[in-house]
C-alpha positions in Angstrom: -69.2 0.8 -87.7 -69.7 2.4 -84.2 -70.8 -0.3 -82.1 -73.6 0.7 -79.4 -73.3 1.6 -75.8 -73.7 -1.5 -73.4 -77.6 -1.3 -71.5 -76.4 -0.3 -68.5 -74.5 3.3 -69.8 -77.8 3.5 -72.0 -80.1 3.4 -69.5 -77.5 5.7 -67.1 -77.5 8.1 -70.2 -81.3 8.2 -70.2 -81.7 8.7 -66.5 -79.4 11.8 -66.1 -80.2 13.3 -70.0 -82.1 16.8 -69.7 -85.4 15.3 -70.6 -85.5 12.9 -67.5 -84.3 16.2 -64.8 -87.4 17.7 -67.0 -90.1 14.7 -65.9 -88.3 15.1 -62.2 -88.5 19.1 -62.2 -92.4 18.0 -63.5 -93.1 15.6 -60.4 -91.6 17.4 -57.7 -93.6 21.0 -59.2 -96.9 18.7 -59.1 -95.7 17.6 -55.5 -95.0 21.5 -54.5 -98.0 22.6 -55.6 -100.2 19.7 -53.8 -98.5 20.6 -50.5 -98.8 24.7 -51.5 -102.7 23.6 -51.7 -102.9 21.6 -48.4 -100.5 24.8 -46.6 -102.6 27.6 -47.7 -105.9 26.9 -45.1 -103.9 26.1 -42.5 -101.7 29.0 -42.4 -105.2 30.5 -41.1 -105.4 29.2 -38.2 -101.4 28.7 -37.8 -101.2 28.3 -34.2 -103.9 25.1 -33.7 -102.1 23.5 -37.0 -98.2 23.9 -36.4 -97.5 20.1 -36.7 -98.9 19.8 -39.9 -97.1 22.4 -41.0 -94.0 21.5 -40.0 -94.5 18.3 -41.3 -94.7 19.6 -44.8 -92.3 22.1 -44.9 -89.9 20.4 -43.0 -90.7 17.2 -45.4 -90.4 19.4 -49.0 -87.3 21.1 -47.6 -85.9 17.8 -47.3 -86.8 16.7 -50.9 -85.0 19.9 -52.0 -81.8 19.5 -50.5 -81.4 16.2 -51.7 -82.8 16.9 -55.2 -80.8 20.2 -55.1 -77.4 18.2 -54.5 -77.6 15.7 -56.9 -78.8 18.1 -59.5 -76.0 20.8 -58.4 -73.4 17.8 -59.2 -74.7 16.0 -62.4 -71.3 16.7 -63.5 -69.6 14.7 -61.0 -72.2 11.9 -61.1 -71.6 11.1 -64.8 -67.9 11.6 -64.1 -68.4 8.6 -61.0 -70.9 6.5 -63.7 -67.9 6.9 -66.5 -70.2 8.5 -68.6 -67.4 11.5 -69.1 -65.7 12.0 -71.2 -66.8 9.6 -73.9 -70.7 10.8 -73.7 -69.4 14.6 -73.2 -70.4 17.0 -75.5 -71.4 20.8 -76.3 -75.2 19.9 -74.5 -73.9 17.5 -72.0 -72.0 20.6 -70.7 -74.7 22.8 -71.0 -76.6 20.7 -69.0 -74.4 20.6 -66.2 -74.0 24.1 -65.9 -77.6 25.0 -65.6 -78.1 22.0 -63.5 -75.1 23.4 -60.8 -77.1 26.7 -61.1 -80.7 25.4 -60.4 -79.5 22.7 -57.9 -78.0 25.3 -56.1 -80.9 27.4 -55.6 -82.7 24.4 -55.1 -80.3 23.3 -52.1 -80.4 26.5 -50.7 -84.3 27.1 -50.8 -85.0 23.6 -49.3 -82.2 24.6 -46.3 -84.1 27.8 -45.8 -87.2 25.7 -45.7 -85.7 23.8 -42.6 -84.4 26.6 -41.0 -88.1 28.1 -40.7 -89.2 25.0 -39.2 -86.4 24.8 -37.4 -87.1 28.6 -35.4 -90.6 27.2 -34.5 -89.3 23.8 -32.9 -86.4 25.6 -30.7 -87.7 26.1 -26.9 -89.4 29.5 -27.1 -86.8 30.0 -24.0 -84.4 30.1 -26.4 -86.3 31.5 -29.4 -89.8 32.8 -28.7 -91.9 32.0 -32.0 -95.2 31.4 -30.5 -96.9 34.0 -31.7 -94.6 34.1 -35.6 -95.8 30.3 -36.7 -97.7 32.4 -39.2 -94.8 34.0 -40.2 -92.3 31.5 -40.5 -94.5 28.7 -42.2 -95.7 31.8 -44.5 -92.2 32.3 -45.6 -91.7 28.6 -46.5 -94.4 28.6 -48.5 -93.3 31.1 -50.7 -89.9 29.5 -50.7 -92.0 26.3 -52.1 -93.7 28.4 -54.7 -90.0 29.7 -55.4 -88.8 26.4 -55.9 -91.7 25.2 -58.2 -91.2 28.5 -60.1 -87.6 28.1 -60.7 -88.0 24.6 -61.5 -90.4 25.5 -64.3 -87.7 28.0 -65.7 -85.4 24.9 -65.1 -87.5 23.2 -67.6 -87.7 25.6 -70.0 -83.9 26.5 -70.4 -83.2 22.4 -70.6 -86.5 22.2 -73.2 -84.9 25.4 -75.8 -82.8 23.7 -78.3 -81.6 26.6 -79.2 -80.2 27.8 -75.8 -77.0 25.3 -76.3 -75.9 26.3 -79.6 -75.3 30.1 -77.3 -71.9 30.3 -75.8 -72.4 29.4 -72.0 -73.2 32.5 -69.8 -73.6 33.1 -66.2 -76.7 33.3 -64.0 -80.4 31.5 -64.4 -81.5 30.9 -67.4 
């Protein structure tokens, strides 16, 4: 009789299964579209509101990066937890390869975020932005509605039971 996994690899099993990077993908969309909703007025008036801008961008970009990496390496993290290979199977590798995909895009969208708030903090000696904060904070709002967007897709390609009885393709989705 096949004994049951100690607590610990349970609860490790639990925290990085597909349903858990679903609840995340969940939260950080609800969080996206929160900020999206506090953004949108004060890309009006983008000159008079630049810190609170930055502030959010800068902030959610951030949260991407970090997300983005650990998603982008699930692999490696339940290799490190010595979840592989005993716990590795058809879905666990499925798993990993759309989580390297979206965590990728997810690290580069959240480094594209900084780099937009990065252009408006540089000396305008150097960089002159003054008059582009509209611009710039424009464009990393759509890279946060990106983000959200892909990490609904995300969702639904971890969600399809079917999609990991298919032979493992390339690109999102």
């Amino acid at each position: 009789m096949k004994q049951s996994p100690p607590l610990l690899v349970r609860l490790l099993l639990a925290l990085t299964s597909r349903y858990s990077i679903v609840l995340i993908n969940v939260l950080l969309v609800a969080i996206g579209v929160l900020s999206l909703k506090e953004l949108a007025p004060l890309l009006f008036n983008a000159q008079d509101n630049t810190k609170e801008m930055e502030d959010i961008v800068e902030n959610l970009g951030v949260i991407l990066i970090g997300y983005g990496v650990a998603i982008e390496e699930r692999h490696a993290f339940m290799n490190i937890f010595r979840l592989y290979p005993e716990h590795e199977d058809k879905t666990q590798a499925a798993v990993d390869h759309h989580c390297h995909e979206y965590g990728l895009c997810y690290l580069l969208l959240g480094l594209f975020m900084e780099v937009c708030v990065a252009l408006v903090k540089l000396p305008n000696s150097i960089v002159d932005t003054s008059q582009e904060e509209l611009l710039l904070f424009g464009i990393g709002a759509v890279l946060l509605a990106w983000s959200a967007w892909l990490m609904l897709r995300h969702c639904a390609v971890l969600l399809r039971p079917g999609r990991f009885d298919a032979p493992e393709g390339h690109g999102l989705g």
